[in-house]
C-alpha positions in Angstrom: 212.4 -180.8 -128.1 212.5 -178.7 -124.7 210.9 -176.0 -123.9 212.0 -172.8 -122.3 210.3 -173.9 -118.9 212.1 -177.2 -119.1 215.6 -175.5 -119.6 214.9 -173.4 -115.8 214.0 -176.6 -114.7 217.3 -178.4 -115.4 219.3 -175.5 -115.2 217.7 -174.9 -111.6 217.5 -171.0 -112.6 214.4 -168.7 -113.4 213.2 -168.7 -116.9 214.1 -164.9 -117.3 217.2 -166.2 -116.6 217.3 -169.1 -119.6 215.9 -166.2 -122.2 218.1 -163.9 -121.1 220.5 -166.7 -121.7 219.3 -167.9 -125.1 219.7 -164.4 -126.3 223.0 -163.5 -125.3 221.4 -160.3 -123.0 221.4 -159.5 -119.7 223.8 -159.8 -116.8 225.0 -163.5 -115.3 228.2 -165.2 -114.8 229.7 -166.7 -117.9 229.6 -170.4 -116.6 225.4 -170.0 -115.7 225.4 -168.6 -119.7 227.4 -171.6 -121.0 225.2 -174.2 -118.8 222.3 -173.0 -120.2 223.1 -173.3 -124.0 224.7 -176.5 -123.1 221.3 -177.7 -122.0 219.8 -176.3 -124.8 221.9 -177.9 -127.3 221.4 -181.1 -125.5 217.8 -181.2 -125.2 217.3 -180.0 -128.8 215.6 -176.2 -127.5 214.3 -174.8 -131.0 212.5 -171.4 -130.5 208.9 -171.1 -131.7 209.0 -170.7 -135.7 206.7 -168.0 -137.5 205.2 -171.0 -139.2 204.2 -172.9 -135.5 202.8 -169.5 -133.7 200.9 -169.1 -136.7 199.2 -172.9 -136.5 199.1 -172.1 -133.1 196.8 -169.3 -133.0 195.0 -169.3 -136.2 191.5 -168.8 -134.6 192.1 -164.8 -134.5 191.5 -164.8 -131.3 193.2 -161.8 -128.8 192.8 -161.7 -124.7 191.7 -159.0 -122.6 192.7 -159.3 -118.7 190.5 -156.6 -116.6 190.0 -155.9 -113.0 186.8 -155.9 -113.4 183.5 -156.2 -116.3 181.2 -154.5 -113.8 181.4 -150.8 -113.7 180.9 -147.8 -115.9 185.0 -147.1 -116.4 185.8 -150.9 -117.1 182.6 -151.2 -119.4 183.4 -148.3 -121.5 187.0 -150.0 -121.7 185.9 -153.1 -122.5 183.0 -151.7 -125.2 186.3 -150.2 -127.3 188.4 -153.5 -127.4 185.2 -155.6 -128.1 183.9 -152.9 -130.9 188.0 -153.1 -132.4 188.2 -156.7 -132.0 185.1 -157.3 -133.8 186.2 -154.8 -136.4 189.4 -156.6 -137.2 187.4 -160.3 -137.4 189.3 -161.4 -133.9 187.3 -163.0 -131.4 187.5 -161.8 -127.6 188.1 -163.6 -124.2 188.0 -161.9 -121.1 189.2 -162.6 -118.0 189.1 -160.8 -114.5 192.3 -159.9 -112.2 189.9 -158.5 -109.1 193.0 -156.4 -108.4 195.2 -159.2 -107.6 198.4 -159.9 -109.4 197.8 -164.3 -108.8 195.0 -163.9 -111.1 196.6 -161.4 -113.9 199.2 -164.4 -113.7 196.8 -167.2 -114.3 194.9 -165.2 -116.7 198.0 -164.8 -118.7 199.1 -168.4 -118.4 195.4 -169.2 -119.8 195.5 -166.8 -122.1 198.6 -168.1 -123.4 197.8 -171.9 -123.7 194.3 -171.4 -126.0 196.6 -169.6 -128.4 195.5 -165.5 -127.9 197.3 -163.8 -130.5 197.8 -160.7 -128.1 196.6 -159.3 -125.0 195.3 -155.9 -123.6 195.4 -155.8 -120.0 194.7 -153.7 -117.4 195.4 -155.4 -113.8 194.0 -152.9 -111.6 197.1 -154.3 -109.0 199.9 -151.9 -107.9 202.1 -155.5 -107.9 204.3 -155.5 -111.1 204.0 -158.1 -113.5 207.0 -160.4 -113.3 209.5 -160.5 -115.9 209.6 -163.9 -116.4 205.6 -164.0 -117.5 206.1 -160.7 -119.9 209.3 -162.6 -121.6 207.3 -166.3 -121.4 204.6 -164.0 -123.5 207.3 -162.4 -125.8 208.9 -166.5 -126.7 205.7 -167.9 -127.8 205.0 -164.5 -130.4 201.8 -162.9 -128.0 201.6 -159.2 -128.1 200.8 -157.7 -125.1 199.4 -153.6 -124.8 199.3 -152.7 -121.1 196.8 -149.7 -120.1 196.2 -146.9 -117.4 198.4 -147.9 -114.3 199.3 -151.4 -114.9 203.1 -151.7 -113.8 205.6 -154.4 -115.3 209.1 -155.2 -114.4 210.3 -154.2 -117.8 209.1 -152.0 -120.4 206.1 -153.1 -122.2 203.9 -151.3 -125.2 201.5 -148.7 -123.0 198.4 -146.8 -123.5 197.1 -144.7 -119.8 196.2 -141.4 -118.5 199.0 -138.3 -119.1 199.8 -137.5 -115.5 202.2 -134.8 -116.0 199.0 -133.3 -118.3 196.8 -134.1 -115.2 198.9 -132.7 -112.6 199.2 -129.6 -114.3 195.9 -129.0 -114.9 194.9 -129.4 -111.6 197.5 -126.9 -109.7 196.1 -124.5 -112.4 192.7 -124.7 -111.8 193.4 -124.2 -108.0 195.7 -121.5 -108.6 193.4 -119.9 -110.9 190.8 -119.7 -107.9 193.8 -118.0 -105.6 194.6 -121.0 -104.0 198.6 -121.1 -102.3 198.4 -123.5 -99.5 197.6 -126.9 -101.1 197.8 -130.1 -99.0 197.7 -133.7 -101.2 196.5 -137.0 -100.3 197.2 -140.0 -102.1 198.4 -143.6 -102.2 202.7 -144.2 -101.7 202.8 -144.9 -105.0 203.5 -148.2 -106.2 204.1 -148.9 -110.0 202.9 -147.0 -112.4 200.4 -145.2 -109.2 203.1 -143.7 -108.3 203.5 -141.1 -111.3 200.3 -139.3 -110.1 201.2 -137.8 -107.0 204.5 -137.3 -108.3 203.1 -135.2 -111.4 200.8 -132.8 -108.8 204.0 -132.5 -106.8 206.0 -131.4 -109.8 203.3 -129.1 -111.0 203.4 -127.1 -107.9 207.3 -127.0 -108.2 207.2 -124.9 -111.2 204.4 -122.7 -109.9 206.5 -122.3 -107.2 203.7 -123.7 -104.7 205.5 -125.0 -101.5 203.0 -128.7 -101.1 201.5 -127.8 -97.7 201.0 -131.3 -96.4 201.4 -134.9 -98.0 199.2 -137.8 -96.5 199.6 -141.5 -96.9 196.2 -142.6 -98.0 197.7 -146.1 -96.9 199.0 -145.3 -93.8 197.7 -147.0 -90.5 196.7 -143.6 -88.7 195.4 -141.6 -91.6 192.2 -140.7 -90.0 194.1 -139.4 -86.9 196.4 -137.4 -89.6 193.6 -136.4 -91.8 191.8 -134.8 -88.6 194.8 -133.1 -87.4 195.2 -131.4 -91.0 191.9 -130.4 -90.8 191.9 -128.9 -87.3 195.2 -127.0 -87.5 195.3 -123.0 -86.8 196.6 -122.3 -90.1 194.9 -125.6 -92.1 195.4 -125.9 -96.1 192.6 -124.2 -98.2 192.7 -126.9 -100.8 192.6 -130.4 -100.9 193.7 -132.4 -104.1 193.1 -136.0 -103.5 194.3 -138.4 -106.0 191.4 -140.7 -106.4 187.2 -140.1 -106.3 186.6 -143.0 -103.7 189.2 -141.3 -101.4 188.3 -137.7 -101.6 184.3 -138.7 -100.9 185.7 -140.1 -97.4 187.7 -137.0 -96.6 184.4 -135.1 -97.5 182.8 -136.7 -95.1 185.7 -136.2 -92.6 185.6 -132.8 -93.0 182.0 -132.0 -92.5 181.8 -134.2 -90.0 184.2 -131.6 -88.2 181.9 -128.7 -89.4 183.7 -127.4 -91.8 182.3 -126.1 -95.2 183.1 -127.4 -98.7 184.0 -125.3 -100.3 183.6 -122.0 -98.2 185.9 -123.3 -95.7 188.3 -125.4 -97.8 188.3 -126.4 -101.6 188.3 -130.6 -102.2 189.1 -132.3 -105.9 189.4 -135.5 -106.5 191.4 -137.0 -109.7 190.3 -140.4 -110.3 186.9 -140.5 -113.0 184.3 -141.4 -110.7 181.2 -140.1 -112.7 179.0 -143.3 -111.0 178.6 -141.0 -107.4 181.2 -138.0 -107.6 178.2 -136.1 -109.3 175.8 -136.8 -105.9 178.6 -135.9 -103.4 177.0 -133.4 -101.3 178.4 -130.9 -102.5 179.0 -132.5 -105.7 183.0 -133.0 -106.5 185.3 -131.1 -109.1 187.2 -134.0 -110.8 189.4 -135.3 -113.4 188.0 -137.9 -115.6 189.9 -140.3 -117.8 188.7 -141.1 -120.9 188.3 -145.3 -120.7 186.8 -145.3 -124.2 189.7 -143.4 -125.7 192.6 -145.7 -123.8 190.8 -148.6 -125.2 190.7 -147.5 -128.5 194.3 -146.3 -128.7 195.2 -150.0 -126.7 192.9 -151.9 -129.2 195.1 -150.0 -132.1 198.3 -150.5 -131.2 197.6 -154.3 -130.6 196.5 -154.8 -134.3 199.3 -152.5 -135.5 201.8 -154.9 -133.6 199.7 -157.9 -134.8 200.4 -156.3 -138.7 203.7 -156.3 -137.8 203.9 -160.5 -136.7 206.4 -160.1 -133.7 206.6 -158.1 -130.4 208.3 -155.0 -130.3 211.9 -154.8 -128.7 213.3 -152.2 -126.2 213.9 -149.7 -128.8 210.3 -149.3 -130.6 208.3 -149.8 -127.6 205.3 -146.7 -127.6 203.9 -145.2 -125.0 200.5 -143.4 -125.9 198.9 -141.1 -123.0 195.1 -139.8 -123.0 194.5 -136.0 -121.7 192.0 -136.2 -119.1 189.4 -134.1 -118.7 188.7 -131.4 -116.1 185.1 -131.5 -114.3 184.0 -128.2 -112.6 181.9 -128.8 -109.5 180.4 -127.2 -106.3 183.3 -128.6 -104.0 186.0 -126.1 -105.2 185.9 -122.5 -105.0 188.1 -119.0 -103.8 189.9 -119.5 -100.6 188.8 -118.2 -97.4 189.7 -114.7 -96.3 
């Protein structure tokens, strides 16, 4: 018998392409369609059976793919899937992306061939994950849970942080202190990323708050721009930068230009860092996400699919967000006179 692989291989098309293919969806020209099963009927293509996938992976054993183990965010994380897996009698492997989409892809493929019955992951990589892997994952019967701002080419189950939630509760905080003229920094926005900076930018659309300024954290020349922001006659009086790592350099920009945080402008950051945001100088008003909860809630939904015994389709696909947390700080206060 052939496999799906095998099929792309003959056909001289993708394997997204063969599945697509094998289950009558998707867009392609007839002929490519009727090639395919062609090829499949030749070569004796079965899909995987119940029975097989459970042979297969009857060691009760689940993946979990991870930018990183070190660090408090990723250890809470990984505490709640180990606690839930051990909970449920499943063993855990863990594996290591290091932000790079090359290594979520191997981790999968590995993953996949010792016979994980599903997979939480969390890539830490702005790079979607390919269709082709997600669907290869879906064939062979592995539930897959994606968390916080993992992107995939199509839609996958998906536990992460309510932006709109966190953008709101940001503007409101500044507002609340009298704060109108409200610059942002953050990333473009690439995959799931992008949703934060597009959920401040919404919040201050229905408070009626024109955004001030919008800089490219990723941009070639963002120190020149950040300086020039900071310099200007009629400069914002509140920052809100989108991640904790990011907002400690602009703090240091902006002292460093002998300005006053938060006297002379207000700074918050958005992205959980409670290792160092606390010893800032001054110390910084933040959002935190709640690791512990998203990998409870991921953990959950991958035994409920497991209960289940197949992948969900298009149609019952869930998407479960965590409220984050607001952190009042020395860095934000009343605008300047």
């Amino acid at each position: 018998m052939s496999t799906v692989r095998q099929l792309a291989r003959f056909a001289g098309v993708s394997t997204t392409t063969v599945i697509h293919a094998l289950r009558n969806t998707g867009r392609m020209r007839p002929e490519t369609r009727q090639r395919i099963l062609e090829l499949a009927a030749l070569y004796h293509y079965q899909p995987p059976s119940p029975s097989s996938t459970a042979v297969r992976t009857h060691t009760n054993l689940i993946g979990c793919v991870m930018t990183s183990i070190q660090g408090s965010p990723d250890s809470f994380y990984l505490a709640a899937i180990s606690a839930a897996a051990f909970a449920q009698a499943h063993h855990l492997a863990i594996l290591e992306t290091l932000g790079q989409l090359t290594h979520t892809l191997k981790a999968i493929q590995v993953l996949a061939d010792i016979g994980v019955k599903g997979i939480v992951i969390h890539s830490g990589h702005f790079d979607p994950i390919p269709p082709e892997a997600l669907l290869g994952l879906q064939s062979q019967g592995i539930v897959l849970v994606a968390t916080d701002v993992t992107p995939t080419a199509i839609p996958v189950d998906h536990v992460g942080l309510d932006e709109t939630a966190l953008g709101e509760m940001v503007v409101r905080y500044l507002m609340d202190l009298g704060h109108r003229h409200i610059a942002l920094i953050a990333h473009l926005g690439h995959g799931t990323v992008a949703g934060r900076p597009l959920a401040i930018k919404q919040a201050l659309q229905r408070h009626k708050i024109p955004l001030a300024q919008y800089l490219n954290w990723d941009a070639e020349a963002f120190g020149e721009s950040l300086t020039a922001l900071l310099t200007q006659p009629q400069r914002p009086t509140a920052l809100i930068v989108t991640g904790d790592n990011m907002a400690a350099f602009v703090m240091q920009v902006t002292r460093g230009l002998g300005l006053h945080i938060p006297r002379d402008i207000s700074i918050i950051g958005c992205g959980n860092g409670e290792e160092y945001a606390a010893f800032l100088m001054p110390p910084l008003t933040t959002l935190t996400i709640n690791y512990t909860d998203i990998g409870q809630r991921a953990a959950a939904l991958l035994f409920q699919r497991l209960a289940e015994g197949h992948p969900p389709d298009r149609q019952t696909i869930q998407q479960s967000n965590v409220q984050p947390t607001l952190i009042k700080r020395a860095s934000c206060g009343p605008p300047p006179r």
